[in-house]
N, C-alpha and C positions, 0 to 999 in steps of 0.2 A: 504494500500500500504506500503509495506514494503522494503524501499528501502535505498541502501548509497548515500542522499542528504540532503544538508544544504536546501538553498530556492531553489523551481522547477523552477522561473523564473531566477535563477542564473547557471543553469543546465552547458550550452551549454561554456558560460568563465570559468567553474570549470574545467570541462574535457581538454579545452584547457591551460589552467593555469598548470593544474597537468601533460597533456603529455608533456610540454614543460620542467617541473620540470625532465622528465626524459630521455629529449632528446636533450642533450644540442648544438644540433648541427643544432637547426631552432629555429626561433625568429620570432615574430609578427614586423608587422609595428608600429612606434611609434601611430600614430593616427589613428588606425585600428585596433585592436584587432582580427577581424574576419577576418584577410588575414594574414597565416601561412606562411613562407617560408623557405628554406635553408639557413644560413650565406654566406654560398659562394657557391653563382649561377656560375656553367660554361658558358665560353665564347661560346656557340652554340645556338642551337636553343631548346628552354626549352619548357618543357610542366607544362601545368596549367587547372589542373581541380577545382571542387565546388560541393558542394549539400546540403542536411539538415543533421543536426544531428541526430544521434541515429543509423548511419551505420558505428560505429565504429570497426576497425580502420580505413575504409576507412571513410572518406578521408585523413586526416590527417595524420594518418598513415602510408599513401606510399607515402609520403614527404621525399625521402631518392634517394640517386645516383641510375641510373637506371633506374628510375619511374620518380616522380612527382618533379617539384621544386617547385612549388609555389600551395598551397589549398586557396580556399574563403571556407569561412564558413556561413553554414545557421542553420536558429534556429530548432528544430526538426521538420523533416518530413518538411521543409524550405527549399526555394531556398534561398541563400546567396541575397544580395543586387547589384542590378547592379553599384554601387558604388564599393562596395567589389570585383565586379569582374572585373572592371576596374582598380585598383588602384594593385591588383594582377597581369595584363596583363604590367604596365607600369612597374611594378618593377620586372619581370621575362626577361623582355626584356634589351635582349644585344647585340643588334643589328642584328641577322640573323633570326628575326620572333617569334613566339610566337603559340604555336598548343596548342587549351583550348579542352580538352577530356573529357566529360560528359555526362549524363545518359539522354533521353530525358521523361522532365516534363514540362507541360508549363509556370513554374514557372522560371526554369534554362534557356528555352531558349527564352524568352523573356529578361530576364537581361544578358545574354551571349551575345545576336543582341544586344540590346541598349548598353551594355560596348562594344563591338568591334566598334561600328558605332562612339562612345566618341575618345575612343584612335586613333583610324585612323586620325582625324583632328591634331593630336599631333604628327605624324609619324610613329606609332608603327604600326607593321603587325600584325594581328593574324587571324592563320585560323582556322575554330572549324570542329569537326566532332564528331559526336552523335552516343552513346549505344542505340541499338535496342534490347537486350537478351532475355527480358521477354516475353515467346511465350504464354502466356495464358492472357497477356494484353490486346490481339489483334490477331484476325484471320494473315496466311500468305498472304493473299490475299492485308491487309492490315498493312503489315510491318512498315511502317510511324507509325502509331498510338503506335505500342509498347516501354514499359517504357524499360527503362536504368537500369541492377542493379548491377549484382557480375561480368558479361562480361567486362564491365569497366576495372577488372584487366590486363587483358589479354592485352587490348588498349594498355596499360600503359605501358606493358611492351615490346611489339614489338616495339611501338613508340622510349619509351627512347634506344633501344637499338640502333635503327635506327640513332637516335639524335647524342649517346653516338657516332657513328664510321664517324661523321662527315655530315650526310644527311643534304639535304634542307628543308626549310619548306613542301612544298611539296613533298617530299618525305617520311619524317616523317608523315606525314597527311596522305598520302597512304598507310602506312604499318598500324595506325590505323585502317582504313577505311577496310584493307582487314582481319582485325582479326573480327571488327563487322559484315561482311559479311560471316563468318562462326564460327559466337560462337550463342549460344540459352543456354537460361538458364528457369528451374522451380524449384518454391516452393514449398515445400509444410508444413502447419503450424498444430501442436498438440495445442496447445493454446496461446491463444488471447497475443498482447502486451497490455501495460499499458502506456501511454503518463505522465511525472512526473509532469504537469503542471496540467492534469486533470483529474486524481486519480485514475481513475478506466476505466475499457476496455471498447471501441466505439463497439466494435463487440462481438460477440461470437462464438465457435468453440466447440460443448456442449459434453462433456464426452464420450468417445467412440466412435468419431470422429477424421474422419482428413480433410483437406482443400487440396484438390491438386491445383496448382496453385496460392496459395493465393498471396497478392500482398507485397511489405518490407514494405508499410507503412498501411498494413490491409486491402485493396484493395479484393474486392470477388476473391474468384477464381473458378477456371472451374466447379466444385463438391465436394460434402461431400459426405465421402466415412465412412463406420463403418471400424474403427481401422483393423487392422492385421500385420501382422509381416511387419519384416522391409523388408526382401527378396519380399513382394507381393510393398510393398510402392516402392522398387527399382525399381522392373520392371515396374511400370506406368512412375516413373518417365525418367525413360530411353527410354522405349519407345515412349514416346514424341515424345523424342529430338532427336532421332534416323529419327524417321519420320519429324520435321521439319526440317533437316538438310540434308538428302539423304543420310545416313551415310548407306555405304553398307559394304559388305564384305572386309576384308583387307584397309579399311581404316585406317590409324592413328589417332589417338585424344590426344588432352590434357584434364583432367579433373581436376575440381575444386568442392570439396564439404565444403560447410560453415555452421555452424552453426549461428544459428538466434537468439541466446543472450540469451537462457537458455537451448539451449541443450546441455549436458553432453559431454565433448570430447572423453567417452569410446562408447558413442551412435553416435557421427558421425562418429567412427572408421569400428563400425558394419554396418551401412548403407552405407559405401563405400565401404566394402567386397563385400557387395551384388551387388550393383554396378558393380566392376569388375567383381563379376560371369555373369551375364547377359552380359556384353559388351565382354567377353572372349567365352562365349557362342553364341553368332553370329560373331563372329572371325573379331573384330573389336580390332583393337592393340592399347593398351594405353601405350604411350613415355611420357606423363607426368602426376603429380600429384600433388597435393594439399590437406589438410584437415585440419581443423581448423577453429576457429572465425574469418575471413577472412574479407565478408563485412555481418553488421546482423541487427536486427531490434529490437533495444531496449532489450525487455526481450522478446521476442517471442523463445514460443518452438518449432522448427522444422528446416528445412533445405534448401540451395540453390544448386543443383544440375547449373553446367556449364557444357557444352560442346565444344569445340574450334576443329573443322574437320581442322586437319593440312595440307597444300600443301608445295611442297619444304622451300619456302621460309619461310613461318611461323614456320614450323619446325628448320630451320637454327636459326631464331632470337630466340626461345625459349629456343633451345635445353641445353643452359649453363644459363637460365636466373631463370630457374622454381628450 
């Protein structure tokens, strides 16, 4: 393993350590390390997400106006501590509620409940609502089941926008809620990550393969498919998402494509051309976009394909935000 790290069980306060060194404009809790926040939380209703490390930048990341005020940090492929995510919800709160925005694992939302049920007895509101994107987590039949991964963005941003122009807790909750109700997102991975704690890959992905569906923390996905260009890998993966989402003709969409923490930015530039030909080719309109190491998975080589089917109003909150 060849990697830029002192100890692997120092991993997770390095990354936090160094993005703070670059970000002078959020600060940990004195007695917390692992709850990141803004220096100066606006007077509204703020949002507070969490997850494991290794999907950087998120979370952490989009700790910035806009998006996120307050991140819990978990250790990789970790759910933060229901401590952390308590102690996150008390100090993002300023009085008009608290909306915590997170990817569903049963790690997140078991210490999401048990810190919301803590701080309630303290007076704090906070209402949650949950990333469902990954459609090869979980059949459509059974949506509940599906994991939380790069959709998340999207939440975050219709939310804070929502926040930003003075909404209620409720209301901000709602505009999450209707971005997770039309965004799907798939993977798919060219090779394995590496966990820096424990040296070498839990899976494999064997040469002249790819993984469609695979999961951001290594999770099987739908098939292994023999390699082929990017234009054939675009259209599985759009076609998807086209069919889990009803996306017909003259729809609009926003898209998001991320790389998974070692693929080339000249290689996910290629794969969202193809992208756009396929979605331009069934006369589906794309008003927004994204590319880049977004949300990704350690060193895994491949990509997260997002889809967000816009309706007026997600279009209105997006339209100046993407």
């Amino acid at each position: 393993m060849q990697r830029f790290i002192n100890n692997p069980d120092d991993v997770v306060d390095e990354i936090v350590k160094g993005y703070l060194l670059d970000n002078r404009a959020l600060e940990t809790l004195p007695n917390n390390f692992r709850v990141v926040k803004r220096k100066k939380i606006p007077k509204r209703v703020t949002l507070v997400s969490g997850g494991g490390s290794g999907h950087e930048p998120s979370f952490i990341g989009y700790i910035r106006p806009g998006m996120l005020d307050v991140a819990a940090i978990g250790e990789i492929f970790s759910s933060p501590t229901a401590k952390s995510f308590r102690e996150a919800f008390k100090v993002a709160d300023q009085g008009a509620g608290v909306a915590c925005i997170f990817g569903n694992y049963s790690g997140d939302n078991m210490n999401v409940k048990s810190a919301i049920m803590d701080v309630a007895d303290e007076g704090v509101k906070v209402k949650s609502v949950v990333s469902r994107d990954d459609i090869a987590s979980a059949p459509k039949s059974e949506k509940d089941r599906r994991h939380g991964i790069a959709g998340l963005y999207y939440m975050w941003l219709v939310a804070g926008k929502v926040a930003e122009q003075g909404g209620s807790l409720e209301e901000v909750c709602a505009a999450a809620q209707r971005a997770a109700d039309n965004t799907a997102s798939i993977c798919v991975g060219l090779k394995e990550l590496t966990i820096p704690a424990v040296g070498h890959p839990n899976f494999k992905i064997p040469d002249g393969k790819y993984e469609l569906g695979i999961g951001h923390h290594g999770e099987p996905g739908l098939e292994k498919y023999t390699l082929s260009s990017s234009n054939e890998i675009a259209k599985k993966m759009v076609g998807e998402l086209i069919e889990d989402l009803d996306i017909s003709e003259k729809n609009e969409v926003a898209i998001m494509l991320s790389g998974l923490g070692s693929t080339p930015i000249g290689e996910q530039y290629i794969l969202f051309q193809d992208v756009m030909y396929w979605l331009k080719k069934q006369d589906i309109k794309v008003v927004s976009t994204k590319v880049g190491n977004l949300v990704t998975s350690l060193n895994m080589n491949g990509a997260a394909l997002t889809i967000l089917k816009l309706d007026s109003k997600l279009k209105e909150w997006l339209i100046n935000k993407c």
